[in-house]
Structures are given as structure tokens and as C-alpha cells.
N, C-alpha and C positions, 0 to 999 in steps of 0.2 A: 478510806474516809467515808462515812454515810453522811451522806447531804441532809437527810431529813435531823438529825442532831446536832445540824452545823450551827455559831454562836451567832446569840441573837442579830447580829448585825449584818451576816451573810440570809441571805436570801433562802425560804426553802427550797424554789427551784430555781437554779441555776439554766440559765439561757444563753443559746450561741449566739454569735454577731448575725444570724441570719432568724432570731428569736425564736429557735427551734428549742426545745424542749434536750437537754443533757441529762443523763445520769452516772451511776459511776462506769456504767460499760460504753457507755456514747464516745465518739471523740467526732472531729468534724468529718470524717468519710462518711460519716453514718447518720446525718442529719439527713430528713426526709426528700432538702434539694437537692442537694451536694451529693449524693453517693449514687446516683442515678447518673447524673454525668461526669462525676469521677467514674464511675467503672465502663462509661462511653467511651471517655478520651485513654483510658488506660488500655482497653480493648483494639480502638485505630492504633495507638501507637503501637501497639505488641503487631498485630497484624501488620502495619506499614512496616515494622522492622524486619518482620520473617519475610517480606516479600524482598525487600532490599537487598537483605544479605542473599534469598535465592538469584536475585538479577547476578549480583555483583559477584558470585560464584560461579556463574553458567550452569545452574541445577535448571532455572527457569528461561527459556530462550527468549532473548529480547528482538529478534527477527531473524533471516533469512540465515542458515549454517552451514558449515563447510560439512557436514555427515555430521552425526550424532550431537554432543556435548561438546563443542569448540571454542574456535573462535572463529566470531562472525566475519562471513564475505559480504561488499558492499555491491550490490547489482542494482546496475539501472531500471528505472522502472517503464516500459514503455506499451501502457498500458491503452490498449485500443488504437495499438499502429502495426503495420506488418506490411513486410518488404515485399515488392514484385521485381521479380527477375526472370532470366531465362535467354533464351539465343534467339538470331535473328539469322536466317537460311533460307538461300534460294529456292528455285525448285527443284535444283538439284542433290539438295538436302547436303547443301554445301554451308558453312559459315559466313557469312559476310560481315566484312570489317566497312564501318565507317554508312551504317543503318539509320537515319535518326530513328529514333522509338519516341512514341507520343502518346501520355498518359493522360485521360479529363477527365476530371470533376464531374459526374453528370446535376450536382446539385449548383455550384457556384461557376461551375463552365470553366474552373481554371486550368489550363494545359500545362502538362510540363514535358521537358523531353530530355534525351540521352541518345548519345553515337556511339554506337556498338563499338566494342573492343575491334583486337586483334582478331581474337575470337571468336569476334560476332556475338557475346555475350551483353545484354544492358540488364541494370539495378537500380530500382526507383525505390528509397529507405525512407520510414516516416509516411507511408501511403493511410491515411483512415480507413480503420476496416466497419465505420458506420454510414461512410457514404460508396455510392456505386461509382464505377470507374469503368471507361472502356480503354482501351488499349490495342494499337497499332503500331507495321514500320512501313518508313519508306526510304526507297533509294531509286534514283535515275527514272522519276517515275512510276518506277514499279510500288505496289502498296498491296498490304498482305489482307487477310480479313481483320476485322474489328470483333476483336473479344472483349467480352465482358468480364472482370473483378466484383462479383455481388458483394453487396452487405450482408447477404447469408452465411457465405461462406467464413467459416470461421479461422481458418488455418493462417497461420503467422507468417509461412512462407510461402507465398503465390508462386509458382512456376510455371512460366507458358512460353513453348516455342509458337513464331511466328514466322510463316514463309511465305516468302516474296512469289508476287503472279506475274 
């Protein structure tokens, strides 16, 4: 149908609800507002859906893997803590059971402590590895030297034998 020989009573130019200018090739995508963000929201949606279907496939990893393309293991996160452990031994370079062990805060002064195993073994879990910590044992008196735990030190797992003088 050519618009311009349309009967006296239609309009030469026909206009869209957004008073855009139509012809016979026009339709509403292609109005000068509309097809700018028709092809925005057509382009999110295509992308949000390729991303989707990769989640929900395991092509695209949603976090932490069992090896390769699986399925996910759920791990704890225990980010900027690390355990100090280690034995507590005469000068005999024997074990002693039943050591306290005494960890501080060198920041907030808070001590905590632990009684040696069987094996003379103690484990402090949850230590801050952004504040400094000294660490010592004692038994019967006897009291080992005072080691330091730096905030430098970056390793997860502190291990330090401590022996009794």
C-alpha cells in the first residue's frame, strides 16, 4: 500500500504512538526511540540467558570445584586466621602432658590458654594472623621462652616446639 495515494481522509504521513514518522518499511522496532532500546534489552536478555544456561551447566564455574567441570564442594572460608600448634617438651626433649600453653594478643592483651595433651601436644584455632601474638608453657614452675607469632608471617599453620627450663 503506498501511503502517499492513501484516500483523502487518511493522512499523508502516517505517525506512530510515539509521533515518529512511519513508512511502508517502518514498524515500531524501527522508530528512532524504540529500536535503540529494543536492541539494548534484546542484547541483556540474549547475554543474561547465554550466561545462565552456562552457570546452570557447569561450562562456567559458580565457585570453588571438586577438579575440573563438576560439582561444587562447599569450603569454609577462614580468611585471615591460622592455627598455632606444636609440643610442649622438657629439657629432656621429652613430652609433657598437662603444660598450660598461653597465647596474647599483643594488641588487645587478650590471653588464652591450652593443657597439653597426652602428648604434650597444644592447638590454638581461629588465632589472627593480623595481630602479633607471643606464646609460651608452663608447668611446676618451670616456663619455657616467649616466642613470638608475627603479623608478617604469613603461613596458615604456625608450628612451634616449646621447652621447659
Amino acid at each position: 500500500m503506498n501511503l502517499k495515494a492513501a484516500p483523502h481522509f487518511a493522512c499523508s504521513r502516517w505517525r506512530s504512538a510515539a509521533g515518529h514518522s512511519l513508512n511502508k518499511k517502518a514498524n515500531w522496532r524501527s522508530a528512532p526511540g524504540v529500536r535503540g532500546r529494543w536492541n539494548r534489552w534484546f542484547r541483556a536478555g540474549t547475554v543474561a540467558g547465554v550466561l545462565f544456561v552456562a552457570l546452570a551447566t557447569g561450562v562456567l564455574p559458580a565457585g570453588r570445584q571438586a577438579g575440573g567441570l563438576g560439582i561444587q564442594e562447599a569450603h569454609a572460608q577462614n580468611l585471615g586466621m591460622r592455627v598455632v600448634s606444636g609440643i610442649v617438651e622438657d629439657a629432656n626433649s621429652t613430652p609433657l602432658a598437662g603444660a598450660t600453653v598461653f597465647l596474647k594478643d599483643l594488641k588487645s592483651k587478650n590471653i588464652r590458654s591450652y593443657t597439653s595433651d597426652a602428648d604434650g601436644k597444644y592447638r590454638f584455632t581461629q588465632v589472627n594472623m593480623v595481630q602479633d601474638h607471643e606464646l609460651w608453657a608452663e608447668k611446676d614452675g618451670k616456663k619455657s621462652l616467649v616466642k613470638t607469632v608475627s603479623s608478617w608471617d604469613t603461613r596458615k599453620e604456625f608450628v612451634q616446639e616449646l621447652k621447659l627450663k
